[in-house]
C-alpha positions in Angstrom: 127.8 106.2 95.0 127.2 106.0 98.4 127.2 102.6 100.5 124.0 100.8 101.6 121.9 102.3 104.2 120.2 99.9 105.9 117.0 100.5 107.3 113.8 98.5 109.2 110.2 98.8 108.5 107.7 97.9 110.5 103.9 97.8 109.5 101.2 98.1 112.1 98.2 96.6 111.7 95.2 94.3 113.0 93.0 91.1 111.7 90.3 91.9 110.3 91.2 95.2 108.1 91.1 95.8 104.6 93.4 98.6 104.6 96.0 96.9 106.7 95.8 93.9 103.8 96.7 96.4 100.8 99.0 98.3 102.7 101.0 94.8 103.4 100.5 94.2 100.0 102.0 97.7 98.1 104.9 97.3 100.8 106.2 94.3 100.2 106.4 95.3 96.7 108.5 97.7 97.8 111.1 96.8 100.0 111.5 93.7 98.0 112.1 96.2 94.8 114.5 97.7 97.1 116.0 94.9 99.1 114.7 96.1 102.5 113.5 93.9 105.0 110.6 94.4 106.6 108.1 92.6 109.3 104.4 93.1 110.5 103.6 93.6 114.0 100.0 93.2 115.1 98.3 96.4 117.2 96.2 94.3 119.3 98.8 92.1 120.2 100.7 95.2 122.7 99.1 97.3 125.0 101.4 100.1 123.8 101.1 100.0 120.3 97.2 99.6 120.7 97.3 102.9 122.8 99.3 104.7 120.4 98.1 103.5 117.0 94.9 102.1 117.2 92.5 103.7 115.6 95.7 104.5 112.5 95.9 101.4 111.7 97.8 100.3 109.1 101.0 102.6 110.4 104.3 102.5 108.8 107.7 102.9 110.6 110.9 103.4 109.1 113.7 102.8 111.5 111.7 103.5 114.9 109.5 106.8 113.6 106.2 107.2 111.8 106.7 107.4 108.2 102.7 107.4 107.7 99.5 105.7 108.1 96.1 104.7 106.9 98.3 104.1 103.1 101.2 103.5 101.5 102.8 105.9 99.4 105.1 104.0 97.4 107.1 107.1 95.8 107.6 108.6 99.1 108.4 105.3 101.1 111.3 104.8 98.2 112.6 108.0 99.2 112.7 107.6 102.5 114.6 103.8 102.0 117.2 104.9 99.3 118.2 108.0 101.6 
């Protein structure tokens, strides 16, 4: 078996949307399933990441890249975090 990879996920998101809210919700399930930490950064709160994601919102990032946006796919963000 090989040793622990770790990794960091970010979720994007803004107040005030329903999507972001579910997509927090299925991935915290998760990374907590998988030990993986993980942290929410708010869109609206960086002019960068409002330019570049802002009408995506929710986005998810593993380790820096886009992993996908607007959901969460559990089965393929576990795939991507036991890599």
């Amino acid at each position: 078996m090989s040793g622990t990879v770790e990794h960091e996920v970010t979720l994007l998101v803004r107040q005030n949307c329903p999507a972001c809210d579910t997509a927090e919700t299925e991935l915290a399930e998760v990374c907590s399933e998988l030990g993986v930490p993980w942290e929410v950064s708010d869109v609206d709160a960086d002019a960068e990441l409002r330019a570049e994601f802002g009408d995506r919102v929710p986005v998810i990032l593993v380790d820096g890249a886009e992993h996908g946006f607007w959901k969460v796919e559990p089965q393929r963000l576990r795939s991507a975090l036991t890599r």
